[in-house]
N, C-alpha and C positions, 0 to 999 in steps of 0.2 A: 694304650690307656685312654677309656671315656673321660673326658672331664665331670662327669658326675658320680665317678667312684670318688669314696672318699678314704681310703685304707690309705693312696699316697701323701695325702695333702694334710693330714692328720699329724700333728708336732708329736714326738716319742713321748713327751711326758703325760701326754692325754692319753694317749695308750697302755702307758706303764700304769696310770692311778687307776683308769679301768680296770687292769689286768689283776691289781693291787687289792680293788674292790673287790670284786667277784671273788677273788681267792681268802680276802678278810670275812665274806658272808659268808662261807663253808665250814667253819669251823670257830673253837671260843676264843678269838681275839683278845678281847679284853680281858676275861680271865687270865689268858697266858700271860700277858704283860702286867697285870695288878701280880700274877705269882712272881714274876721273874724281877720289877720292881722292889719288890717285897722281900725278895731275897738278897738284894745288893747290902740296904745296909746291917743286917742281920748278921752277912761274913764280913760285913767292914768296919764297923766300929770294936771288934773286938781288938785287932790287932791296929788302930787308927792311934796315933798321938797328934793333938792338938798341941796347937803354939799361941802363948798368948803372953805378946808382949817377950821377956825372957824365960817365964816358966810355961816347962812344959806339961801337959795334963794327958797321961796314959791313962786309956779307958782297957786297957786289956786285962782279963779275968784267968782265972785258974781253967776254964772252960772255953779257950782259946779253939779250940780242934771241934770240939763237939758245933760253934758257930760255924765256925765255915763248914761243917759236912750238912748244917740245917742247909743255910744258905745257897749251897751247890744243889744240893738237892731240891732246892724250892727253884732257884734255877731252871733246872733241869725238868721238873714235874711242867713250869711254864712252856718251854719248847714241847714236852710232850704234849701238851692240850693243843699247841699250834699245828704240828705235825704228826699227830698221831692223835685225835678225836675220839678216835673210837673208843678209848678208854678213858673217858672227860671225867665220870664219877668216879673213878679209881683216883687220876690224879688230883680231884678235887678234894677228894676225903682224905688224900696222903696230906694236902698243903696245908687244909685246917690245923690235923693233927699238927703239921711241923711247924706250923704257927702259934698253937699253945705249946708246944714243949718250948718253942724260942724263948719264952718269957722266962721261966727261971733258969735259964742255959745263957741266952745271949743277951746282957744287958734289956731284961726288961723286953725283949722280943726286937731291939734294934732301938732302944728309946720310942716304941709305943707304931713307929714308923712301918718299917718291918712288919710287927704284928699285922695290923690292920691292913696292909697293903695286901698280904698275905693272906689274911683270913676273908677280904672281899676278892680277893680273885679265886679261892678255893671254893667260895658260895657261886660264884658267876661260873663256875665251870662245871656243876652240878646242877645247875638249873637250865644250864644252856642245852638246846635241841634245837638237833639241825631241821632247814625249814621244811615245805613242803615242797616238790620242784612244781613249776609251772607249767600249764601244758601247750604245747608249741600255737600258735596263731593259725586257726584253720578257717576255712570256710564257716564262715557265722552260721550257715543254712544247716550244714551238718551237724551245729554244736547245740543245735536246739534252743540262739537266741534270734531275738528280732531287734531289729532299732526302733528307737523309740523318737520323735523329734522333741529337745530340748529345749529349740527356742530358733530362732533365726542365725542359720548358718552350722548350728551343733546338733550332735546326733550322737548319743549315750545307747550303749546294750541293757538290754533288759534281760532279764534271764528266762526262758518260756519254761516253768516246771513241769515236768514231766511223771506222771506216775511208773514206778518201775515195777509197782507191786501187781502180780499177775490173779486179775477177778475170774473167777470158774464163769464160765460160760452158760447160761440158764438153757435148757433144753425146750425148743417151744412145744406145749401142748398138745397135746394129739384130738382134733377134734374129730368128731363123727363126722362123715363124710357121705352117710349115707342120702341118698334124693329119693323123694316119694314121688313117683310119675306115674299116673293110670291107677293109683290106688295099692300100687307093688310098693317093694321094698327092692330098690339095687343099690349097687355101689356102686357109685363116680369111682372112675380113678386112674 
């Protein structure tokens, strides 16, 4: 090993956040986790009892089943936008919908919690597009930029445009060619 690699000397957790990151920019992150949020109390306040003091206060509804199958499923639609993107507007428009059906099903959509959790992660997962990829670092000369100097010490790209659009070619002119010598008429040529 050179001492100017730096793969060994690099702590696991600075690799693991890198690895964390790149794999977080590929796909709707925050979506999935505003849905999967969003789902937790939606299945939990149904069948939750509060203690307060000696009485206790049951929040459970006659619609006890129908919450938690919202909630699993909002759940579940979140991991699908994490690991499985390719269907991001499917699961977005599932999560909306199961965010307004929460509200008269599951207390009010989770006490309001739920709802909103739910319904910005199902807009965030419909609006999210993946980016564009970058194109690998080549030889500036071939990419059609120049540097430019930016001041002492710095040097910024400039981008050299380039037209791609193809101009017809003008055909030159055909002139007379003919020479008048001795009072003839010949042709150069």
């Amino acid at each position: 090993m050179s001492p100017e690699s730096t793969g060994q000397n690099e702590h696991y957790l600075r690799v693991f956040r890198r690895g964390f990151r790149t794999w977080r920019g590929n796909r709707p992150f925050w979506a999935g986790l505003f849905t999967m949020v969003g789902g937790l109390p939606i299945a939990y306040f149904p069948y939750a009892n509060m203690h307060l003091g000696n009485i206790t206060l049951a929040m459970s509804t006659t619609a006890g089943a129908g919450s938690l199958i919202i909630g699993v499923l909002l759940i579940t639609l979140g991991l699908t936008m994490w690991f499985h993107h390719i269907v991001r507007v499917f699961a977005g428009v599932a999560a909306i919908l199961l965010a307004l059906i929460s509200i008269p099903v599951a207390n009010i959509g989770g006490f309001l919690i739920g709802f909103l959790f739910s319904l910005l992660g199902g807009a965030l997962s419909i609006s999210w597009a993946p980016g564009e990829p970058k194109p690998d670092a080549v030889d500036a000369g071939t990419q059609g930029q120049m540097y430019k100097d930016a001041g002492p010490g710095t040097q910024e790209l400039e981008p050299e445009f380039h037209s791609t659009a193809t101009v017809p070619q003008q055909q030159p002119e055909q002139h007379d060619t003919t020479v008048e010598a001795d009072g003839g008429r010949h042709r150069a040529g």
